[in-house]
C-alpha positions in Angstrom: 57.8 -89.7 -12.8 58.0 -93.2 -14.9 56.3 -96.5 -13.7 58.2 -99.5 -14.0 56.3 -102.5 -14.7 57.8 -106.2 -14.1 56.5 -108.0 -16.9 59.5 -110.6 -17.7 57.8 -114.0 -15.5 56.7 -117.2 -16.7 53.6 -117.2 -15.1 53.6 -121.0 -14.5 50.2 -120.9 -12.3 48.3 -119.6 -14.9 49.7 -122.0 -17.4 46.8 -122.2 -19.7 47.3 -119.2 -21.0 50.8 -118.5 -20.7 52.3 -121.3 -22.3 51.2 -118.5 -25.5 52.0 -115.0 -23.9 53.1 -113.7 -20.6 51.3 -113.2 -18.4 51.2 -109.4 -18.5 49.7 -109.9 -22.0 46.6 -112.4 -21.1 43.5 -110.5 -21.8 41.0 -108.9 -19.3 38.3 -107.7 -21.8 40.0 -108.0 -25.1 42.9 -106.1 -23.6 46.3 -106.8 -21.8 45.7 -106.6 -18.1 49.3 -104.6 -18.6 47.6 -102.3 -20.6 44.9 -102.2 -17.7 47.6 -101.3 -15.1 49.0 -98.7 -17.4 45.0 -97.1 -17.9 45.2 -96.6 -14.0 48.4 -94.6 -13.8 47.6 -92.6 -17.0 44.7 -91.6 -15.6 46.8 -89.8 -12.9 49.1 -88.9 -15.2 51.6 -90.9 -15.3 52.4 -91.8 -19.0 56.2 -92.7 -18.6 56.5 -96.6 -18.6 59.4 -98.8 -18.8 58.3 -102.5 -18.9 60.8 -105.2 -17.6 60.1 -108.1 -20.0 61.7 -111.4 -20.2 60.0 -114.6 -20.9 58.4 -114.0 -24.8 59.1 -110.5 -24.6 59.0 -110.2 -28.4 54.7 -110.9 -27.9 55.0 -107.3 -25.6 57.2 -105.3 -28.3 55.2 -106.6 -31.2 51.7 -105.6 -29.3 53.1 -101.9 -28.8 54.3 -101.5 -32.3 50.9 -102.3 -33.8 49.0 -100.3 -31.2 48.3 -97.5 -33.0 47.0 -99.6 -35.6 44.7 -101.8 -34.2 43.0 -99.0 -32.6 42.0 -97.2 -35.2 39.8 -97.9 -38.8 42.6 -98.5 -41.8 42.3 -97.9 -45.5 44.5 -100.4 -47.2 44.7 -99.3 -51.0 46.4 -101.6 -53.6 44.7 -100.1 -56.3 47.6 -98.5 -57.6 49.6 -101.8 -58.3 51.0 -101.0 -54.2 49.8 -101.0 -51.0 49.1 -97.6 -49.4 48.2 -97.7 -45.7 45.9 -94.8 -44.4 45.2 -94.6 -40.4 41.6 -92.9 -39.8 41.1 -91.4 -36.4 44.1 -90.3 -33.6 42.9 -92.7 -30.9 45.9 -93.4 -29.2 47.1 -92.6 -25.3 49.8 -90.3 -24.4 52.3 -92.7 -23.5 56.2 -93.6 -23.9 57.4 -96.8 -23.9 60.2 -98.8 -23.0 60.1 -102.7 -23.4 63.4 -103.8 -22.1 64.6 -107.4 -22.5 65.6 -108.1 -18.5 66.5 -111.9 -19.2 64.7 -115.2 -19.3 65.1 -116.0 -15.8 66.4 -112.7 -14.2 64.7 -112.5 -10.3 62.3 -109.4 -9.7 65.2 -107.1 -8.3 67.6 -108.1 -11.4 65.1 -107.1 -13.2 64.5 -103.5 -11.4 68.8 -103.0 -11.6 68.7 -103.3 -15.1 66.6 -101.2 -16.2 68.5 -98.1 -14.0 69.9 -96.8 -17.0 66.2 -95.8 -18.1 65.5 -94.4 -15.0 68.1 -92.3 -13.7 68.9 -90.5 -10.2 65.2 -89.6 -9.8 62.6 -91.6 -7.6 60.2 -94.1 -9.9 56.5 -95.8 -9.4 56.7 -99.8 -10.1 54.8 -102.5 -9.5 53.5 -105.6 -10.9 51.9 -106.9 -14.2 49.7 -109.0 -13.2 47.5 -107.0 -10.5 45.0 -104.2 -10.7 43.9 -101.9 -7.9 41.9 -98.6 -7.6 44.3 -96.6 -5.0 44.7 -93.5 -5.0 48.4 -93.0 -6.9 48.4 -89.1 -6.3 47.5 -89.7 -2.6 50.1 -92.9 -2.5 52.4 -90.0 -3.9 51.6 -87.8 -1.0 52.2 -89.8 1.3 55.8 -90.7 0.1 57.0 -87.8 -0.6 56.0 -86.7 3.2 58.0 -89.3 5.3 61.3 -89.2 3.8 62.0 -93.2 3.5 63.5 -94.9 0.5 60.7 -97.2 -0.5 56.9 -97.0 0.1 54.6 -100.3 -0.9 50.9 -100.4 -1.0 49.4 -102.7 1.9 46.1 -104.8 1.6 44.4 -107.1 3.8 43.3 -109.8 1.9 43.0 -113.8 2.5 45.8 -115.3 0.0 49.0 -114.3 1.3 51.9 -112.5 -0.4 54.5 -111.1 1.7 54.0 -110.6 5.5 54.4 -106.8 6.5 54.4 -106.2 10.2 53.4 -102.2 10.3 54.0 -99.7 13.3 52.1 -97.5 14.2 53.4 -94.6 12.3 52.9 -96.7 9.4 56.8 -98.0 9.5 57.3 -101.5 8.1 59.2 -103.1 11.4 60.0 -106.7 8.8 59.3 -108.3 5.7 58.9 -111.4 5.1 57.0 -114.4 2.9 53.7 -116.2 3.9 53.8 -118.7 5.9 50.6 -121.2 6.4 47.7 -119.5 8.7 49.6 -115.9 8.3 46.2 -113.5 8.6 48.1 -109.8 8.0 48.9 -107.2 5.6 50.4 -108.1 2.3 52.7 -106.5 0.2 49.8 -105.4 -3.3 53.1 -103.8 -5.5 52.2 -100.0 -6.4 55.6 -99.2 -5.1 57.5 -95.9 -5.0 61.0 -96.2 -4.9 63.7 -93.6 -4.7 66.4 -94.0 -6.5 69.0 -95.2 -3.3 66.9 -98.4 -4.0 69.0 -99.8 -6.3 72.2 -99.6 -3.9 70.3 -102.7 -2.2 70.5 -104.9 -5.5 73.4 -106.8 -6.4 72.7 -108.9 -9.3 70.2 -111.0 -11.7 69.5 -113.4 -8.8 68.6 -111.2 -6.1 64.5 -111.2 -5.3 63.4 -108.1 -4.7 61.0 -109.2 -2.2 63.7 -111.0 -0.2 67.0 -109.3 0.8 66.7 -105.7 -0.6 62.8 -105.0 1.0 63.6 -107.1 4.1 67.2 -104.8 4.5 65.2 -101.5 3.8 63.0 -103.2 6.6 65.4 -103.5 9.4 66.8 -100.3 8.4 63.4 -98.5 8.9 63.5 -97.4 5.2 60.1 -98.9 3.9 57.0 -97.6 4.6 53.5 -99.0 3.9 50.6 -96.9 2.4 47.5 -98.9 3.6 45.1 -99.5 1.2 41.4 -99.9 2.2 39.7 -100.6 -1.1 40.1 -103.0 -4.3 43.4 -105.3 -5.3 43.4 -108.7 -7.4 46.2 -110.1 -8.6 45.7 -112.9 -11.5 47.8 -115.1 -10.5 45.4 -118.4 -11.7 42.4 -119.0 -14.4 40.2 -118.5 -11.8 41.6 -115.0 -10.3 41.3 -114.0 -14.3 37.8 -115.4 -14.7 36.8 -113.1 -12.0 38.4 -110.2 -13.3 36.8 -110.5 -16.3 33.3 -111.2 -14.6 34.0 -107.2 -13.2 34.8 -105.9 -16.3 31.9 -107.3 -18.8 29.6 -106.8 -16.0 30.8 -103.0 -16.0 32.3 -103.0 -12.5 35.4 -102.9 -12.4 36.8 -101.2 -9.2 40.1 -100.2 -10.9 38.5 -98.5 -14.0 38.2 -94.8 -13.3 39.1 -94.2 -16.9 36.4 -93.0 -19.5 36.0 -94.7 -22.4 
């Protein structure tokens, strides 16, 4: 199953560091937290990704072509009047990559549409590059695959507020919607699984995913919420990153189930 990963925002509220890079590509512990994200689904292996880049997407596509290189010892040999370029060492993940260019200032479900091509009539993971989480993606799978619906999201209670989910009983999402001041309640954390039906509910570039197309599956009873009990952080500010790197130096980061 591939994981799409939206990685095509400017990132405005984290501004010191994006002005350079998008926001996918500011560091957590000298690496990408994208690169983060993609550690957590490999490690349940899931090592199909296509990445939805937009704003300085060339900084993504250059990082992945040198990959190999910068993690690995090189012999660079010029002593034959040329350069002659040895890589020691195999240290490398198992994953494919797509980087698709999905436009400057295409909206989240513009985004998803255009990358369909990649993805085919199958169902797909996706969710956002700029949040890491320890859930259980094989369980999150599970649970998918066993209700039927079009669209399953990860839940989390948490103070800042994303998008409002109002959940049933039988773990239905009854309506979607985006914060409003004081809202206490569940919020939409990404770590989606979509079937592909999904992308019948987006029209065009401009079309938030979050908006029409989840709030339609919504009324229609086709989104369900896999409630989620343990760590999420988004980075959405210096300080959300500062803290995220404050887990990982200190050797605690709830998201890393990876070995070294």
């Amino acid at each position: 199953m591939k994981v799409v990963l939206l990685a095509g925002g400017r990132g405005t509220r984290i501004s010191e560091e994006s002005q350079a890079k998008p926001k996918p590509m500011i560091e957590i512990g000298g690496k990408p937290i994208i690169w983060h994200i993609m550690k957590e689904y490999s490690y349940y292996g899931f090592n199909e990704f296509i990445i939805c880049a937009g704003y300085k997407q060339h900084i993504i596509k250059e990082w992945f072509n040198d990959y190999f290189l910068y993690n690995n010892d090189v012999i660079f040999d010029f002593t034959n009047g040329r350069k002659e370029r040895v890589i020691l060492g195999q240290q490398c993940e198992p994953w494919k990559v797509i980087v698709v260019d999905t436009g400057l200032d295409t909206m989240t479900g513009g985004r998803i549409k255009r990358v369909q091509p990649y993805i085919g009539n199958e169902p797909f993971m996706m969710t956002y590059g700029d949040g890491v989480c320890d859930v259980d993606i094989l369980e999150l799978l599970k649970f998918h695959q066993g209700h039927g619906k079009i669209a399953t999201l990860t839940a989390v209670m948490l103070e800042q507020q994303k998008g409002i989910l109002d959940i049933a009983e039988d773990n239905s999402v009854k309506s979607f919607r985006e914060k409003k001041l004081a809202d206490g309640s569940l919020i939409n954390a990404g770590y989606m699984i979509l079937n592909p039906e999904i992308f019948d509910y987006i029209t065009d570039d401009n079309e938030v995913f979050e908006k029409e197309p989840l709030e339609k599956l919504a009324n229609e009873g086709e989104l369900m919420s896999y409630t989620h009990k343990g760590f999420w952080q988004c980075m959405d500010n210096i300080r959300e990153k500062n803290m995220l790197e404050r887990y990982w130096n200190n050797g605690t980061a709830p998201w890393k189930k990876w070995n070294d």
